[in-house]
C-alpha positions as a Markdown table, in Angstrom:
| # | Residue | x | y | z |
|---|---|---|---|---|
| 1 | Unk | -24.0 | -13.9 | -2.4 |
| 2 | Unk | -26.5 | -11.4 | -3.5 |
| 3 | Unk | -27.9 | -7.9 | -1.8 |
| 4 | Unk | -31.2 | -5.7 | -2.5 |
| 5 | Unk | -30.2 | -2.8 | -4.1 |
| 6 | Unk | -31.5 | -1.2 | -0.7 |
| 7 | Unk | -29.1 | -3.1 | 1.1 |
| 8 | Unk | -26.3 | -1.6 | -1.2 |
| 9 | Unk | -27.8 | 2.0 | -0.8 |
| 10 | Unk | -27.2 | 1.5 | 3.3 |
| 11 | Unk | -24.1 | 0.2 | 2.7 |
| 12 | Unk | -22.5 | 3.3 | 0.7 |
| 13 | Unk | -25.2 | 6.0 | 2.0 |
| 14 | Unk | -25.4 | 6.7 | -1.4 |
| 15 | Unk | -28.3 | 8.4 | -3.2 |
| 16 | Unk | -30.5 | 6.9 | -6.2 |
| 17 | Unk | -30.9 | 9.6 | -9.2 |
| 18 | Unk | -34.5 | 9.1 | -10.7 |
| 19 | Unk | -36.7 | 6.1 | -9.9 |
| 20 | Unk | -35.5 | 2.7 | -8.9 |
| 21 | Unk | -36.7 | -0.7 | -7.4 |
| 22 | Unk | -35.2 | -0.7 | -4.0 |
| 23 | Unk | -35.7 | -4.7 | -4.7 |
| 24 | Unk | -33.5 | -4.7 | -7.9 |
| 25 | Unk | -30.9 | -8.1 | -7.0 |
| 26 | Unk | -27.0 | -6.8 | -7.5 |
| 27 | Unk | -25.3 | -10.4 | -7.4 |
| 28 | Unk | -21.3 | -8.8 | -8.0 |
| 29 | Unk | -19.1 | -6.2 | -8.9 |
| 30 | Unk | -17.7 | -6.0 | -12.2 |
| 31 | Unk | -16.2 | -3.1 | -14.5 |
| 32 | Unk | -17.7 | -1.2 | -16.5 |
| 33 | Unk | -16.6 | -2.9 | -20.0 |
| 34 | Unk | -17.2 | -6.5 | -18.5 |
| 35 | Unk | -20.4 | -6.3 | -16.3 |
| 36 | Unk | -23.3 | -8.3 | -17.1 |
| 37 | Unk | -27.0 | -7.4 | -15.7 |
| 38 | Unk | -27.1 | -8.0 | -11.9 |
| 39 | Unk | -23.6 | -6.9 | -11.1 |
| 40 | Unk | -22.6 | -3.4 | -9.9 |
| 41 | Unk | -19.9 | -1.3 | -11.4 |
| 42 | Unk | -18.0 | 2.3 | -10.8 |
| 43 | Unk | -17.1 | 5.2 | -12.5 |
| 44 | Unk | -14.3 | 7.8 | -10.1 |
| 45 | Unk | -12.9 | 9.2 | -13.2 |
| 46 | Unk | -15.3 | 11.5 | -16.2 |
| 47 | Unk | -13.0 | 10.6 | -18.6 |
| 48 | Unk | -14.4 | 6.7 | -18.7 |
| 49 | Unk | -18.1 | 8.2 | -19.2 |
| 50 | Unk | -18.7 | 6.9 | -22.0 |
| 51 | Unk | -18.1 | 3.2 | -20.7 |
| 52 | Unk | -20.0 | 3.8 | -18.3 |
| 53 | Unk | -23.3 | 4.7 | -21.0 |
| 54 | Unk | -22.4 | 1.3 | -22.5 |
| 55 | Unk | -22.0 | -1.1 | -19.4 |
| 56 | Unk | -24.4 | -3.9 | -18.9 |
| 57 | Unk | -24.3 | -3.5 | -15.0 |
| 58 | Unk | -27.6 | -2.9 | -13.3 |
| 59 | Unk | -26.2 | -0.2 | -11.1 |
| 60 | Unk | -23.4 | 2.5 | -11.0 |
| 61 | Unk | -21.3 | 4.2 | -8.1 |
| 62 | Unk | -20.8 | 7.8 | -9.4 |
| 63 | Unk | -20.1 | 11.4 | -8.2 |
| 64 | Unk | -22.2 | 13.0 | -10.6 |
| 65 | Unk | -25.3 | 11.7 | -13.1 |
| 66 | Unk | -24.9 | 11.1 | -16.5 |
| 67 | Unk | -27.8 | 11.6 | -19.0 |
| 68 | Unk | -28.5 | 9.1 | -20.9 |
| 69 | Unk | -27.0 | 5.8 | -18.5 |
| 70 | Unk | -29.1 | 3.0 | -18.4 |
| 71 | Unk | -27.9 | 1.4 | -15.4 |
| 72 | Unk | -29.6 | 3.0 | -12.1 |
| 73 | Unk | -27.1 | 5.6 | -11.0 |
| 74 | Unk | -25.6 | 5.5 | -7.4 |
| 75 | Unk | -24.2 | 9.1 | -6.2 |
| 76 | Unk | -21.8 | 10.1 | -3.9 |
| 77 | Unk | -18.8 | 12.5 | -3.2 |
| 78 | Unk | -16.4 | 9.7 | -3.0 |
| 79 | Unk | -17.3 | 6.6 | -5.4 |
| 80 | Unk | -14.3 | 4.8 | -4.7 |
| 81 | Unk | -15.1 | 4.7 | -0.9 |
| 82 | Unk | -18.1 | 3.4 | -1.8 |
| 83 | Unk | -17.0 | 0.7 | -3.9 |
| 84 | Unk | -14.5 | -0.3 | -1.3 |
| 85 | Unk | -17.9 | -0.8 | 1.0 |
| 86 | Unk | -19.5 | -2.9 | -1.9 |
| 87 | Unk | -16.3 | -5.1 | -2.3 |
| 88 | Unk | -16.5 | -5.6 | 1.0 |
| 89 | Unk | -20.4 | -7.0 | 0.9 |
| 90 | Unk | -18.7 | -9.3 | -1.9 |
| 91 | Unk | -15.6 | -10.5 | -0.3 |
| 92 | Unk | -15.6 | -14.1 | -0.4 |
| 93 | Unk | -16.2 | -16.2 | 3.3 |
| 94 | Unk | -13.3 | -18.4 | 3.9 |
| 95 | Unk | -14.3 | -19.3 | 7.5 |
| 96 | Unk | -14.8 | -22.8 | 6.2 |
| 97 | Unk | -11.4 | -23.3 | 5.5 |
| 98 | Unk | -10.0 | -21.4 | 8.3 |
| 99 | Unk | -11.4 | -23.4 | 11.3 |
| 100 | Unk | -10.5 | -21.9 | 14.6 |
| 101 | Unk | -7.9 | -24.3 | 15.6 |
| 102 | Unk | -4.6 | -25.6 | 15.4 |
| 103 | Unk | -3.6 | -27.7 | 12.5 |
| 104 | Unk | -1.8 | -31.1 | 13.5 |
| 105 | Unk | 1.5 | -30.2 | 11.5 |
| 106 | Unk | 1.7 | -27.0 | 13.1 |
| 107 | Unk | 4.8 | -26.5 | 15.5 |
| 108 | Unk | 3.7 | -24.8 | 18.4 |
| 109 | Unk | 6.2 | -23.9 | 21.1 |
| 110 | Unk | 5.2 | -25.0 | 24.8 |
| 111 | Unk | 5.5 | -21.4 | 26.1 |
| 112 | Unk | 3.6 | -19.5 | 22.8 |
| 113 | Unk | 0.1 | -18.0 | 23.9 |
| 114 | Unk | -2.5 | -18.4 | 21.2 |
| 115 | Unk | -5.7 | -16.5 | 22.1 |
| 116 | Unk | -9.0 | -17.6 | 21.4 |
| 117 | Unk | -10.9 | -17.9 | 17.7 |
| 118 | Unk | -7.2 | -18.5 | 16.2 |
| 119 | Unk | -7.1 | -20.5 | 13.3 |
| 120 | Unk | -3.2 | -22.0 | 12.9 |
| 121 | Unk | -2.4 | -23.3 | 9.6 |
| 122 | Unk | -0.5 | -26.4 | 7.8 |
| 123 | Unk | 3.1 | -26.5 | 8.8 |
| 124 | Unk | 3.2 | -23.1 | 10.7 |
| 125 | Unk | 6.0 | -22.5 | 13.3 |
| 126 | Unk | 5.5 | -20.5 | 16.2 |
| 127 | Unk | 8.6 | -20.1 | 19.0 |
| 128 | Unk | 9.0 | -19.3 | 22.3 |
| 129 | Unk | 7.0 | -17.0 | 24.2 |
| 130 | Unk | 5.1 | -15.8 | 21.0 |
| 131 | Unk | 1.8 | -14.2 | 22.6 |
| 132 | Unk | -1.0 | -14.3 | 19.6 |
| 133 | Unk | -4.2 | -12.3 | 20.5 |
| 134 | Unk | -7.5 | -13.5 | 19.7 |
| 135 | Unk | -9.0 | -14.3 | 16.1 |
| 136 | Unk | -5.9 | -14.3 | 14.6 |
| 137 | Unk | -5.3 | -16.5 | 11.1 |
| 138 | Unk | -1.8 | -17.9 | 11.0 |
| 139 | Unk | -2.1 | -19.5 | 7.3 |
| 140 | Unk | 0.2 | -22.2 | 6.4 |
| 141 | Unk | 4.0 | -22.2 | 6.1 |
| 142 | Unk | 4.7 | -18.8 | 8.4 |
| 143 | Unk | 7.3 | -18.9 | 10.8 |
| 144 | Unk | 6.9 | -16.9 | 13.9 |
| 145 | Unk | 10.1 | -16.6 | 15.9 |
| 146 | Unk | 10.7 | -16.6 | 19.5 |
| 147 | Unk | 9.1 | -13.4 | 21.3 |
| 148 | Unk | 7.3 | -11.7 | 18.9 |
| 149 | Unk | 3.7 | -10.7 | 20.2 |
| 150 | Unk | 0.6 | -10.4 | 17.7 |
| 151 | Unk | -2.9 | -8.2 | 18.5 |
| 152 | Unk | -6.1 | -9.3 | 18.0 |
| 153 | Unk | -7.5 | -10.0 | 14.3 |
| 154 | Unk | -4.1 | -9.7 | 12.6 |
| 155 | Unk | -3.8 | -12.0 | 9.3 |
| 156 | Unk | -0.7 | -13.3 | 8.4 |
| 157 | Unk | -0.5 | -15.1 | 5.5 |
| 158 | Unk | 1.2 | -17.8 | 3.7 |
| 159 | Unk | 5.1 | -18.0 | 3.9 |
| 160 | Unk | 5.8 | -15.1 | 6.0 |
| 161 | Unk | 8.7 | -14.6 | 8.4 |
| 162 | Unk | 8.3 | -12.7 | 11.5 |
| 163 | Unk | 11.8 | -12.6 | 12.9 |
| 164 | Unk | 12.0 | -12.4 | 16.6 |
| 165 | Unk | 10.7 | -9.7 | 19.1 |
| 166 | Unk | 8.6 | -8.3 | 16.3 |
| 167 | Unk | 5.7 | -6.5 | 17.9 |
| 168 | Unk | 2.5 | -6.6 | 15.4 |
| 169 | Unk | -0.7 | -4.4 | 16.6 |
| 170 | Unk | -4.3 | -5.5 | 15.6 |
| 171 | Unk | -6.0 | -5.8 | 12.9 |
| 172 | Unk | -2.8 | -6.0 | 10.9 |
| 173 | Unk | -2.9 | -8.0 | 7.4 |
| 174 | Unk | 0.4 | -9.1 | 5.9 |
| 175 | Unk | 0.6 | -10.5 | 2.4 |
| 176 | Unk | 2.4 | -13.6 | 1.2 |
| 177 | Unk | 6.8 | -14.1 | 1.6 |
| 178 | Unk | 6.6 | -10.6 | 3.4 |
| 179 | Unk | 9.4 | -10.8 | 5.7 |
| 180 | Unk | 9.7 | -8.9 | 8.7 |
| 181 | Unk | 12.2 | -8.1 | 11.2 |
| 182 | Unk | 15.8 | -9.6 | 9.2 |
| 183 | Unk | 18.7 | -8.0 | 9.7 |
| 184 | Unk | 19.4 | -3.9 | 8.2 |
| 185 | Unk | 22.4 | -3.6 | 5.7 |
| 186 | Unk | 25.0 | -2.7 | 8.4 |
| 187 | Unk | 28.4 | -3.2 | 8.1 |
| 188 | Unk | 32.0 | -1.9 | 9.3 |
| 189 | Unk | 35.3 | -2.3 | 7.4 |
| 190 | Unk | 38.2 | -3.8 | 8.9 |
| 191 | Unk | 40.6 | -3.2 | 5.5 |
| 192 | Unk | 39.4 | -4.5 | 2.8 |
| 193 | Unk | 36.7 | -6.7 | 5.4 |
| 194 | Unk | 33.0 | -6.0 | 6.3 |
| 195 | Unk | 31.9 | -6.6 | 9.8 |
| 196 | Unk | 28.7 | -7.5 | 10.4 |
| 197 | Unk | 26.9 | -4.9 | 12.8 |
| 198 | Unk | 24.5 | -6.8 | 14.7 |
| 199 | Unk | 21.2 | -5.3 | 14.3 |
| 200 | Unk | 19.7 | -4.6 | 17.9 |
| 201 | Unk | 16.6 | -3.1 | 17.6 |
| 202 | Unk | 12.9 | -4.2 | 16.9 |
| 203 | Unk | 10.1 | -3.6 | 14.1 |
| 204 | Unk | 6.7 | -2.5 | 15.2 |
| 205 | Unk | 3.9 | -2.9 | 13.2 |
| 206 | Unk | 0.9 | -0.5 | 15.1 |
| 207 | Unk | -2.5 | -1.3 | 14.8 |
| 208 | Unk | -4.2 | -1.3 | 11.5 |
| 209 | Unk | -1.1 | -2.0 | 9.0 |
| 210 | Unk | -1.1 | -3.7 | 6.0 |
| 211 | Unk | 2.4 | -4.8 | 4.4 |
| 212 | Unk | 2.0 | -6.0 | 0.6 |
| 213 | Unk | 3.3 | -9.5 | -0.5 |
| 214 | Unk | 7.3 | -9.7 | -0.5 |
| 215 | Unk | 7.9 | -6.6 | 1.3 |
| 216 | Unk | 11.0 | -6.5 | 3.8 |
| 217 | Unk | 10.9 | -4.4 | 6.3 |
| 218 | Unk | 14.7 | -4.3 | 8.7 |
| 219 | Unk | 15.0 | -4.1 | 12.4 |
| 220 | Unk | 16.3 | -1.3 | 13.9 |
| 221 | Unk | 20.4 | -1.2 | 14.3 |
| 222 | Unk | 19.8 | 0.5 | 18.2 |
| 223 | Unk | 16.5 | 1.8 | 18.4 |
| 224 | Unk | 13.3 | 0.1 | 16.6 |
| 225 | Unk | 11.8 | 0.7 | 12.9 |
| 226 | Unk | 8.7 | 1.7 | 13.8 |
| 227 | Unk | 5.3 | 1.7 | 11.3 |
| 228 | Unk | 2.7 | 3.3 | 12.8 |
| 229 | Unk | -1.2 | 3.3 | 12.4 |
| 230 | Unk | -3.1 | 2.7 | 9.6 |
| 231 | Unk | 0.0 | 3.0 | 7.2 |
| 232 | Unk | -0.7 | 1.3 | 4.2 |
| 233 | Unk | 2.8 | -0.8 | 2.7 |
| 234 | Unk | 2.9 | -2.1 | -1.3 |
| 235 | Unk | 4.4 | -4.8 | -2.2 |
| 236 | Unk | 7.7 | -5.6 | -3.1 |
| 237 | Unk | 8.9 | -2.2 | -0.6 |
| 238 | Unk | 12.4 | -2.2 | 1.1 |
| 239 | Unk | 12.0 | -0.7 | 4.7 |
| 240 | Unk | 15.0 | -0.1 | 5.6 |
| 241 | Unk | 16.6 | -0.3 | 9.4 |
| 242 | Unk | 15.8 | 2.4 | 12.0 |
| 243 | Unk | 12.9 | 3.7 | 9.2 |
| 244 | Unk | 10.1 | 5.5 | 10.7 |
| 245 | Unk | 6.6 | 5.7 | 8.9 |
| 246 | Unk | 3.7 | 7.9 | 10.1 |
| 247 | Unk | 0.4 | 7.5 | 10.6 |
| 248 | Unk | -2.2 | 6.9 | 7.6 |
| 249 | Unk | 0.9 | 6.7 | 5.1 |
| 250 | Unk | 1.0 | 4.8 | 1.9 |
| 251 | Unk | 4.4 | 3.0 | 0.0 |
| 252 | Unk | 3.4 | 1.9 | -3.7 |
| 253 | Unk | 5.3 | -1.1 | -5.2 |
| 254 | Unk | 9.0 | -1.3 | -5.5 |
| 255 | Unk | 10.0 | 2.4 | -3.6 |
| 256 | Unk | 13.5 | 1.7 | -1.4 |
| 257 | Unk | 13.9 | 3.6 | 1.8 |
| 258 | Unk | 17.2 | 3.9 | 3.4 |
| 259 | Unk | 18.0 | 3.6 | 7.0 |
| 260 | Unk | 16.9 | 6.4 | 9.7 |
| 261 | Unk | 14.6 | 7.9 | 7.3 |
| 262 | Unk | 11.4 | 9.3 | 8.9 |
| 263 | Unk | 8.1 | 9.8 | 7.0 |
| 264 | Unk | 5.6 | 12.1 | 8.4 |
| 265 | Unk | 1.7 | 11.2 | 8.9 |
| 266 | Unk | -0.7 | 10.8 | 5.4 |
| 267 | Unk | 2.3 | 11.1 | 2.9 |
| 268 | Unk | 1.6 | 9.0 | 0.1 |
| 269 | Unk | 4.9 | 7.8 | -1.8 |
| 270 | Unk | 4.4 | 6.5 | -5.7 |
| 271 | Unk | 6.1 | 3.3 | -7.2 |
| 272 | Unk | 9.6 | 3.4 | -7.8 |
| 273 | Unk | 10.7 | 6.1 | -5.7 |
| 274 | Unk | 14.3 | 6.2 | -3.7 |
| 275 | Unk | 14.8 | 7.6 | -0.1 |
| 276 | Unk | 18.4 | 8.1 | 1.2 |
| 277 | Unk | 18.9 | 7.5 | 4.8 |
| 278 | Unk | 18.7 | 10.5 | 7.5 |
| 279 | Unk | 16.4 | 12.6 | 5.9 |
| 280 | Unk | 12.6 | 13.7 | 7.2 |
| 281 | Unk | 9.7 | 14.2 | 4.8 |
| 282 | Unk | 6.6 | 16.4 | 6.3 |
| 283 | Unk | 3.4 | 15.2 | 6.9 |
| 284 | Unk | 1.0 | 15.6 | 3.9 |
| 285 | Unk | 3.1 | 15.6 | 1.5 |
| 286 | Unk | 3.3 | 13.8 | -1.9 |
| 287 | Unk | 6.2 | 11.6 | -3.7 |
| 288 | Unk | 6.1 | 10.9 | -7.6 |
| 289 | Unk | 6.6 | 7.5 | -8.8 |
| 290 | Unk | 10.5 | 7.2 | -9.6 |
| 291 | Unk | 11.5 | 10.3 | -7.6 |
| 292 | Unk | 14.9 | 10.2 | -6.3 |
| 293 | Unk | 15.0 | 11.8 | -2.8 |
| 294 | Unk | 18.6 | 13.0 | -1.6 |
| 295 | Unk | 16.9 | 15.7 | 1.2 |
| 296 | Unk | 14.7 | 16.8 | 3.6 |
| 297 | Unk | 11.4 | 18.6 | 2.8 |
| 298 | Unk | 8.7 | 19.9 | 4.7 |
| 299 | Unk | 4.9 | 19.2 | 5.3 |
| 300 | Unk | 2.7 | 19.5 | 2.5 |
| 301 | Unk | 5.8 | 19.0 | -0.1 |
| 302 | Unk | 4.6 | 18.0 | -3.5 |
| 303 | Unk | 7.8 | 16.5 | -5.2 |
| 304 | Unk | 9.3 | 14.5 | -8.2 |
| 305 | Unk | 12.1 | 13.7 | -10.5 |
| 306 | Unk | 15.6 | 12.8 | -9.9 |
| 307 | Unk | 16.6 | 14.6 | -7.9 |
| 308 | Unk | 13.4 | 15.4 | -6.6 |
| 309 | Unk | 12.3 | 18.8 | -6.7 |
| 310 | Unk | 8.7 | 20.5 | -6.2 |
| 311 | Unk | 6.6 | 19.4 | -8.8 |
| 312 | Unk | 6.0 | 22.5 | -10.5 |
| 313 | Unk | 9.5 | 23.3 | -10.9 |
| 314 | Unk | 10.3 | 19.6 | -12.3 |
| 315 | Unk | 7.1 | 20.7 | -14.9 |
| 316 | Unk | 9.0 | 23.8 | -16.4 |
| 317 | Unk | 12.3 | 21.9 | -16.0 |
| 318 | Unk | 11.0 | 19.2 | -18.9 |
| 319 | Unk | 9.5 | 21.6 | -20.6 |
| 320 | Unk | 12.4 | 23.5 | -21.0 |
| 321 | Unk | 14.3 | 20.6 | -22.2 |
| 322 | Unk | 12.2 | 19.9 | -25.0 |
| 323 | Unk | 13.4 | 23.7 | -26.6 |
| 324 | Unk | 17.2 | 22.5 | -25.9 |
| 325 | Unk | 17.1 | 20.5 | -29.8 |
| 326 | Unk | 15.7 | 24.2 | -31.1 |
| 327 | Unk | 18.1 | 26.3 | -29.1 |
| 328 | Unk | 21.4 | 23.9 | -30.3 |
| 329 | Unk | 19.8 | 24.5 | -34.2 |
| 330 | Unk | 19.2 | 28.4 | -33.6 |
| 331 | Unk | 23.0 | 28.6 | -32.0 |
| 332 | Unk | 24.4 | 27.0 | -35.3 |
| 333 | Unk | 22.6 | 29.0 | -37.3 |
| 334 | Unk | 24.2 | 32.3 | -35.7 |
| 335 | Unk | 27.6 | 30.8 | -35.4 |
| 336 | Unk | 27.3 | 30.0 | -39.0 |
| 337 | Unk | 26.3 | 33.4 | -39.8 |
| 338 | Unk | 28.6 | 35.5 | -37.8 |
| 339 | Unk | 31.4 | 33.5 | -39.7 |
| 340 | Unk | 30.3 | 34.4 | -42.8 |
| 341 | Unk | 29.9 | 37.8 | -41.9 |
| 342 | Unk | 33.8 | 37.5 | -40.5 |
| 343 | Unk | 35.0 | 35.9 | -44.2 |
């Protein structure tokens, strides 16, 4: 698959620094240290400039020319938007092996509702009353239990578990083993015994999610977890039961969030980071990777460490740690003196 670089300059609205050929042939994306001519590359961060002076790509997304690049320069205020644009010129077309039907070893249950355009892979299982919208790609080996519903253009892929009465909006894409729906870590103690809590509640996914590769997300233990709109889910995340994530949020790899936590709308969460239950974190606000959170904060909250604490403070906090080995030395030294001074 190969575009003009026109057709590449539509696709970003991007503008050409100096003189190009609109006709120049981009035939992939590369980076900058291993492009070859013909494949487009992108630079978001200055500090990789000079890479970007000794690429072999034809053509670079930047915010900013650089004097003395070779490759025709591309610029625009985001570059990374604009490469997401390119990548998706380049994706590959798997239509071919995702015919819009249902496979012969796929278990279908007499009351599901598949819309139209579906493709149903090898060995999937769907159960009762499942409604599946239109254009929908089951791929091979996921298990959708009884009463779950699924919008239009939702991917699931290989090995996933939706567990029953999940609702899933449109458009959604979950990754590979990503299980949805299981049971929250609920338990009362009878003596020394746990009893199992039954876990009553739902998981909705709302339009536009995507949920990374192994992620679990719980049911809710009364009321539902809930995920809403265009939040953005790493893999290997623990959602926990009752959770609540706003609108436009984003969960790097491996962060834990307890139960009846709420997130607010476009928070963005670093890998690594803890969440204990029953706490709220403001819209628009920023998690470090690692952070330990044991408490509420509001919108706009830019916190790290363990415990986590605003960012700047955290900063002065390290950097007054590193004085503690000088501060010991300097206290010996006066102890020492003031003793001799005593003798």
């Amino acid at each position: 698959m190969s575009y003009t670089l026109k057709q590449i300059i539509n696709a970003t609205g991007a503008t050409c620094a100096g003189q190009y050929d609109e006709t120049l042939v981009i035939n992939g994306t590369a980076t900058l240290e291993a492009a070859a001519v013909g494949d487009i590359s992108f630079l978001s961060n200055p500090k990789y400039a000079s890479a970007a002076k000794e690429t072999s790509a034809s053509a670079v997304i930047l915010s900013k020319t650089i004097e003395g690049l070779k490759a025709v320069q591309l610029v625009t205020a985001n570059p990374y938007l604009a490469w997401a644009k390119i990548c998706e010129l380049f994706a590959p077309d798997r239509s071919a092996h995702l015919p819009a039907n249902i496979s012969q070893t796929a278990s279908v249950h007499a009351t599901a509702i598949i819309g139209t355009g579906c493709h149903i892979g090898h060995g999937v299982c769907i159960g009762a009353s499942v409604k599946i919208g239109n254009r929908c790609i089951i791929h091979s080996g996921a298990v959708i239990e009884e009463n779950c519903t699924i919008g239009d253009d939702t991917e699931v892929h290989p090995n996933v578990v939706v567990h029953y009465g999940t609702s899933i909006g449109k458009r959604c894409v979950i990754w590979s083993n990503a299980v949805i729906g299981s049971y929250g870590f609920g338990y009362a103690q009878d003596g020394a015994r746990f009893v199992r809590i039954h876990q009553l509640g739902r998981v909705i996914l709302e339009d536009d999610v995507d949920i990374g590769a192994c992620t679990t997300i719980d049911r809710g233990a009364a009321g539902d977890t809930v995920i809403k709109r265009g939040a953005k889910i790493d893999n290997l995340v623990q959602i926990a039961h009752n959770v609540q994530i706003g609108e436009d949020s984003a969960i790097a790899a491996q962060a834990g969030l307890a139960g009846s936590l709420k997130i607010g709308d476009r928070v963005k969460v670093a890998g690594q980071a803890g969440f204990v239950g029953h706490i709220e974190i403001g819209n628009d606000s920023f998690i470090g990777a690692k952070a330990g959170i044991a408490k509420s904060f509001p919108e706009k909250s830019n916190i790290t460490g363990y415990p986590a604490r605003d960012f700047m403070d955290q900063r002065r906090l390290e950097a007054s740690l590193l004085k503690v080995p000088d501060l010991i030395k300097r206290v010996s030294e006066l102890e020492n003196q003031m003793k001799s001074k005593e003798s």
